[in-house]
C-alpha positions in Angstrom: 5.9 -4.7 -18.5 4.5 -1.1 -20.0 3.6 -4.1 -23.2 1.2 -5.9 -20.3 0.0 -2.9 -18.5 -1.6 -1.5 -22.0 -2.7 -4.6 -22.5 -4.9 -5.1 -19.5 -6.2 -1.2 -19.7 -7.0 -1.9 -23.5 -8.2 -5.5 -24.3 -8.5 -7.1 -20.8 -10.8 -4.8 -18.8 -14.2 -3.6 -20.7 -14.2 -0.2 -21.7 -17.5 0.8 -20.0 -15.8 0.5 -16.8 -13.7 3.6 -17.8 -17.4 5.7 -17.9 -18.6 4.2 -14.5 -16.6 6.5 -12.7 -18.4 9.4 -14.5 -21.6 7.7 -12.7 -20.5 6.7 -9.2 -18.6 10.3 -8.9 -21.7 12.0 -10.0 -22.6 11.2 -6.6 -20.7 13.6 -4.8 -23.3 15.9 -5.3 -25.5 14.7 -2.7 -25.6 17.0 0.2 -24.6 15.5 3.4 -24.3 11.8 2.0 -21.9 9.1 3.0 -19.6 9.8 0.5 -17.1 6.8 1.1 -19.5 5.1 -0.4 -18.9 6.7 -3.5 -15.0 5.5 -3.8 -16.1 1.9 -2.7 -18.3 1.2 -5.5 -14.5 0.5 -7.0 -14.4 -2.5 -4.9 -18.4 -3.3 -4.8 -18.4 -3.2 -8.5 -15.0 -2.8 -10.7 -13.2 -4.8 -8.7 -14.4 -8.2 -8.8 -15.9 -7.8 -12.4 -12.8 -7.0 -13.4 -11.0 -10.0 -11.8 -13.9 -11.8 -13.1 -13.1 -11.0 -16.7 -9.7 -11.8 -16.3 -10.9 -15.7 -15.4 -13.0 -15.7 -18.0 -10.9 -15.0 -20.4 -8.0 -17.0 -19.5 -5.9 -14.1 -19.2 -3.9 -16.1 -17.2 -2.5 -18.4 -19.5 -2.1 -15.7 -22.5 0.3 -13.6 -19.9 2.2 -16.5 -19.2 2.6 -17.8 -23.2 4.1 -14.3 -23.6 8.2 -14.0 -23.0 7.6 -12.3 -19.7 8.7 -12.5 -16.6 6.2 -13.1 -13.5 7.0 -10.5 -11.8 6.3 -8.1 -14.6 2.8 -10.0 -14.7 2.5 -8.7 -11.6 3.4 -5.3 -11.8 1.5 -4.6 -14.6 -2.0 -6.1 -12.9 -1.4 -4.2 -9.8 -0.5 -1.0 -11.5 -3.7 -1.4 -13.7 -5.5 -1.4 -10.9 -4.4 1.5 -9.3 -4.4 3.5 -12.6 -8.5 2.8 -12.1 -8.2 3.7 -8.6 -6.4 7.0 -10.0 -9.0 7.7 -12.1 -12.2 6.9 -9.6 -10.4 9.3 -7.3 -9.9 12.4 -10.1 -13.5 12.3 -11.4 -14.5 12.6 -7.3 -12.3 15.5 -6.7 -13.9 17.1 -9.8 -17.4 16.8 -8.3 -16.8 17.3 -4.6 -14.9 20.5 -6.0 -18.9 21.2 -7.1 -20.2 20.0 -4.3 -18.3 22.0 -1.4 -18.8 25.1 -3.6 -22.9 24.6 -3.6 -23.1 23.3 -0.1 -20.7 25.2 1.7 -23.2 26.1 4.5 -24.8 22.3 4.4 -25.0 21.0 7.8 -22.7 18.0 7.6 -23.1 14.5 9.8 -20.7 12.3 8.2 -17.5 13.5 6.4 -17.1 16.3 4.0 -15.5 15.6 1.0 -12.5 18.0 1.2 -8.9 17.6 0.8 -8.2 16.1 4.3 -11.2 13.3 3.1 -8.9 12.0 -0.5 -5.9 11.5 2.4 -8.4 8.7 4.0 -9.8 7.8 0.8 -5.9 7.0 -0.5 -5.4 4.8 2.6 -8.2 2.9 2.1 -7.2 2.0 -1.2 -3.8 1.2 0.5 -5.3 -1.2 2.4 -7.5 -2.6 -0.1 -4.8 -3.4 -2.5 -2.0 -4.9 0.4 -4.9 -7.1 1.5 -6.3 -8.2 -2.3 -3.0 -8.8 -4.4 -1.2 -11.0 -2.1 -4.4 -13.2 -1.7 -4.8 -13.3 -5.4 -1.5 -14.3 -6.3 -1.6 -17.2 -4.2 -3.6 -18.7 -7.6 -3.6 -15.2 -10.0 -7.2 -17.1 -11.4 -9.3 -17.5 -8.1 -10.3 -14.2 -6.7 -13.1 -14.6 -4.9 -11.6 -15.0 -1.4 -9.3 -12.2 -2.5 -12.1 -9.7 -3.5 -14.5 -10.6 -0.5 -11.5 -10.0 2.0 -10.7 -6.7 -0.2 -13.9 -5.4 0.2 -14.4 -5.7 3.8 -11.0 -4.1 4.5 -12.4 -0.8 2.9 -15.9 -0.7 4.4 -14.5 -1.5 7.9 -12.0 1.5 7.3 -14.4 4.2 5.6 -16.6 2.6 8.8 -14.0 3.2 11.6 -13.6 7.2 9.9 -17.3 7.6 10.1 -17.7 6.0 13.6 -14.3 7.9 14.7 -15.6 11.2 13.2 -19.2 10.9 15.4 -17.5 9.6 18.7 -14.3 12.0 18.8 -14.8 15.6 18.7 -11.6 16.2 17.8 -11.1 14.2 14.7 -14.4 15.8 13.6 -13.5 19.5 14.4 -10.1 18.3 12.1 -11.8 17.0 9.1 -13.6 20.1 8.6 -11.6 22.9 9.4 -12.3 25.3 6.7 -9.8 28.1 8.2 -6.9 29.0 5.7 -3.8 28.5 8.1 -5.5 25.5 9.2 -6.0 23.8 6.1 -1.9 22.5 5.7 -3.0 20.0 8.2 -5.2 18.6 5.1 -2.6 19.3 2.7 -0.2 16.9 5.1 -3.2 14.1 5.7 -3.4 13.8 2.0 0.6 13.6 1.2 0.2 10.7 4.1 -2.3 8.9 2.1 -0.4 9.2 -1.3 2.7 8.0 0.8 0.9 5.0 2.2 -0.9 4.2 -1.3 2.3 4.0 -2.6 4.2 2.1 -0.4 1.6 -0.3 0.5 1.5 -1.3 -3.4 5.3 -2.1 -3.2 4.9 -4.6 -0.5 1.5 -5.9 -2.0 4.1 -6.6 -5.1 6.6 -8.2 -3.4 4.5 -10.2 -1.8 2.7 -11.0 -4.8 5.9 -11.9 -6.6 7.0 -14.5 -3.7 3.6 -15.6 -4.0 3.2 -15.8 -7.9 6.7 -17.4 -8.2 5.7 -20.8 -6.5 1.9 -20.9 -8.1 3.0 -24.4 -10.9 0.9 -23.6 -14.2 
């Protein structure tokens, strides 16, 4: 399985898409932006040009010519993608590090990008992967339905935060508590997040096994 995972980081996925990260993250620094939009250029962008490359390049049928077992196909594709989810998030935290330390007095409308923020941002991608995998593996080749259905699930959640954040005081005043005692409330949204990334891969893979197991090729 580790044999497939390298294989998809190394030869399947283009390289550049390790540096486009480096781009979208840069804009963090905008003061007072929407900065969901930042972590959702992973499924505007990477996500169905990656799937994309995968057809293309009948990755498909090389996986399966290997002695491997499908389920170790599938591991290894949805732990790829979550290594690039990984890696979108790190190079955000880096700049909204930057960002929160030159606008620390910026009036903010939507969200700040603090630590309670990368909690919400982690269950989006929770939700994004536990609806695109099992959809995917009903074929493992077409993926547009799959990246389509992916996509919306993020923007309607980063849209529900936003829309939660403007109508409900409360959530607001929670988002962006900046008071030292208070902050273990973010520390305990983001743990949440990382739990619910996690576990919604596992069931995203065992559906995608059940799912990958029946698919005749």
């Amino acid at each position: 399985m580790l044999n497939l995972l390298y294989k998809d980081l190394r030869l399947a996925i283009n390289p550049l898409f390790f540096i486009l990260p480096l781009f979208t993250g840069a804009l963090m620094l905008i003061p007072g932006w929407l900065y969901f939009i930042v972590l959702l250029y992973f499924c505007f962008i990477m996500l169905p040009n990656v799937l994309g490359g995968f057809k293309a390049q009948n990755d498909l049928m090389f996986s399966i010519m290997l002695p491997v077992r499908k389920k170790d196909i599938v591991a290894a594709r949805i732990l790829s993608f979550m290594t690039y989810e990984l890696i979108y998030v790190i190079i955000a935290v880096v700049f909204a590090a930057i960002n929160l330390r030159l606008y620390n007095d910026w009036p903010m409308f939507f969200l700040s990008p603090n630590i309670a923020f990368f909690g919400l941002i982690f269950i989006m991608f929770g939700l994004v992967n536990i609806t695109l995998f099992p959809i995917y593996f009903k074929t493992a080749y077409n993926y547009g339905w799959a990246a389509i259905m992916a996509n919306i699930m993020g923007v309607c959640f980063a849209v529900g935060m936003e829309i939660l954040a403007l109508k409900v005081e409360k959530f607001y005043v929670f988002m962006h508590l900046w008071n030292p005692t208070d902050i273990i409330y973010h520390w305990i949204l983001l743990i949440i997040g990382i739990v619910f990334f996690i576990i919604t891969a596992w069931i995203a893979y065992l559906i995608s096994i059940k799912r990958f197991e029946k698919v005749d090729i």
